[in-house]
N, C-alpha and C positions, 0 to 999 in steps of 0.2 A: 799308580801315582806318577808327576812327570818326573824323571831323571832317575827309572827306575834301574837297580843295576842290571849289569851285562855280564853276562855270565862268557860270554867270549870262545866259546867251545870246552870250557874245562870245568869240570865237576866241582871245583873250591871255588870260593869270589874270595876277592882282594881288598883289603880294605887299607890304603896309606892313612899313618898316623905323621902328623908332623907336629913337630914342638920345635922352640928357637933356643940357640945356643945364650947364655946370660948377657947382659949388659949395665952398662952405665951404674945402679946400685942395685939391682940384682945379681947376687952372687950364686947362688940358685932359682932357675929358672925352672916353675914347674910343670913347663906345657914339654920343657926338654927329658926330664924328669920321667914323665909319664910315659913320655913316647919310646923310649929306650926300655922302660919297666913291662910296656906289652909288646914287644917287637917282636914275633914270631907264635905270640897267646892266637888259640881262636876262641873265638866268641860269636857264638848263633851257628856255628857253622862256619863261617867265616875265618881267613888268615888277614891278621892283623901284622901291618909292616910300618916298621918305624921309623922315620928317617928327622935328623935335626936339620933346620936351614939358617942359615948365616944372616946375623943381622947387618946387613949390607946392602943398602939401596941399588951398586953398582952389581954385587952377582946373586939377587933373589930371583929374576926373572930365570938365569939361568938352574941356579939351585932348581925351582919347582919345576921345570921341563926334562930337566934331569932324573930328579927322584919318579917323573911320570913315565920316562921313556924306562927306566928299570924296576919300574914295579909294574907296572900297565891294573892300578887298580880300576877295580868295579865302583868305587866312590872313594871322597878325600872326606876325612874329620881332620882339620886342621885347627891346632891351638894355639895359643899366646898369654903374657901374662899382661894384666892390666893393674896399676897400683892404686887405682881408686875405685878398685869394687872390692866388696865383701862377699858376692855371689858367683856363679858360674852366668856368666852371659854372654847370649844368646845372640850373633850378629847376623843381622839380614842382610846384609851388603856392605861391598867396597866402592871406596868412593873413587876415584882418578885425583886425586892428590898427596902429594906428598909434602906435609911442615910439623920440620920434625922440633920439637923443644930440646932434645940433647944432640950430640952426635950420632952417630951410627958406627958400629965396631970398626970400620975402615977410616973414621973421623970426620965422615963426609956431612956437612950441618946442612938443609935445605932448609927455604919458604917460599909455600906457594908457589907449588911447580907441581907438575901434571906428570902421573905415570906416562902416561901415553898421548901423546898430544892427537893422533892421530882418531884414540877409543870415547867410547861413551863417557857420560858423566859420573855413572856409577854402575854397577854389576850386582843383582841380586841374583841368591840361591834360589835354588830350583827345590827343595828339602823341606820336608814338614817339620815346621819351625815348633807349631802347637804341639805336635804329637812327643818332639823330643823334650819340649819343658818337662810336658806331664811324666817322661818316661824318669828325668832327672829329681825331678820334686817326687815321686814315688819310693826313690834311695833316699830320702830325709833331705836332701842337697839343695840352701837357697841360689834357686836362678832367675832369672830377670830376661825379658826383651831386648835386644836394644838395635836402633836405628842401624847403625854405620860403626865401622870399625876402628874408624881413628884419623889419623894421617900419618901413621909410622908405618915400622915394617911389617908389621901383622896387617894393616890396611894394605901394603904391597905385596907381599904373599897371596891374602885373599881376593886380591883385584886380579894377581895373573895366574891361579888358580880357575877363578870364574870366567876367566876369557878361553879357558878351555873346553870340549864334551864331556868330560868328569865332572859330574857333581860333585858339589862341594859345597861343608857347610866349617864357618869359625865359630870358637869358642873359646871364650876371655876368661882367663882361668884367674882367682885372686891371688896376692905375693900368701906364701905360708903362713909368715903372722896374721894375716886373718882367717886361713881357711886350711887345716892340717892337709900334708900331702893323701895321708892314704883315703883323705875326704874325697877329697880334686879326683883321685881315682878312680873312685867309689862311681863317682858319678861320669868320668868320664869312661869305663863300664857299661853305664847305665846307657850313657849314650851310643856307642855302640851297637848294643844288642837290638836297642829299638830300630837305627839305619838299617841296621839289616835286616831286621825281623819283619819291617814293614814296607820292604820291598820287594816280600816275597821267596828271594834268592839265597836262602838258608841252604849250607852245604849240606853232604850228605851226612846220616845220623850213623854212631855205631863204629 
């Protein structure tokens, strides 16, 4: 498949988790949650690394080039929470905008301003999208499709995410009151196993 991983000379693949530190009225943030809960798990073979990123327009670009240059993963599953799903969903791309409806943890308020004035209009993954629903709706887990990611900072995450060689895919985790944490886990597990399992690149067994 294309963006398959790279096993880079060493017997383990790497897989970065990311989740974002809370905000605005999220006091628990469950994509930070998670990602702290598998940090060091392997799963498929696989070493899973966890890292939080700062909800901050002004240092996400740094955050992700960071967390890439010290983990040098074989792919990114990156999350976020969204307040108006009740599912785990599924985002095909980032768009080149930023308009945010609240501030950003540094207070910074934007509309209608381009991550990149220089980059594309948008950045799709490279990752089977069908094959990870099926993998998610198989743990009981409702997920959904969806377009584009937003125009916050999980849309800025996954925009400069995607403008790297690391595949990478987002996923919009719901607030807890609708979707128990060790659910959100459950399935983002599930996601997991299938990234890697169907790229081949399974560590070694034993």
């Amino acid at each position: 498949m294309a963006g398959q991983l790279r096993r880079r000379h060493r017997r383990e693949p790497v897989v970065l988790l990311t989740g974002f530190e809370p905000f605005g009225s999220n006091a628990l943030n469950p994509s930070e949650a998670i990602a702290r809960a598998l940090n060091g798990r392997r799963i498929a073979g696989a070493r899973i690394v966890g890292r939080v990123l700062p909800v901050a327009l002004a240092r996400i670009n740094d955050a992700v080039r960071t967390a890439l240059r010290d983990t040098r993963p074989d792919l990114v599953l990156a999350l976020g929470v969204a307040r108006a799903t009740h599912a785990i969903r599924i985002e095909r791309r980032a768009m080149n905008r930023a308009d945010f409806e609240i501030a950003d943890n540094d207070g910074t308020q934007v509309a209608g301003a381009l991550l990149d004035p220089a980059g594309p209009a948008s950045r799709i993954t490279r990752l089977p999208l069908k094959h990870l629903a099926r993998a998610i709706g198989r743990a009981r887990i409702g997920v959904r499709h969806s377009t584009d990611a937003g125009a916050y900072l999980c849309n800025a995450g996954y925009f400069a995410f995607l403008g790297t060689s690391t595949p990478c895919v987002f996923l919009h985790l719901p607030p807890v009151s609708a979707m128990p944490l060790r659910a959100q886990r459950r399935a983002v597990e599930a996601a997991l196993e299938e990234l890697v399992s169907s790229s081949g690149a399974r560590g070694p067994s034993g």
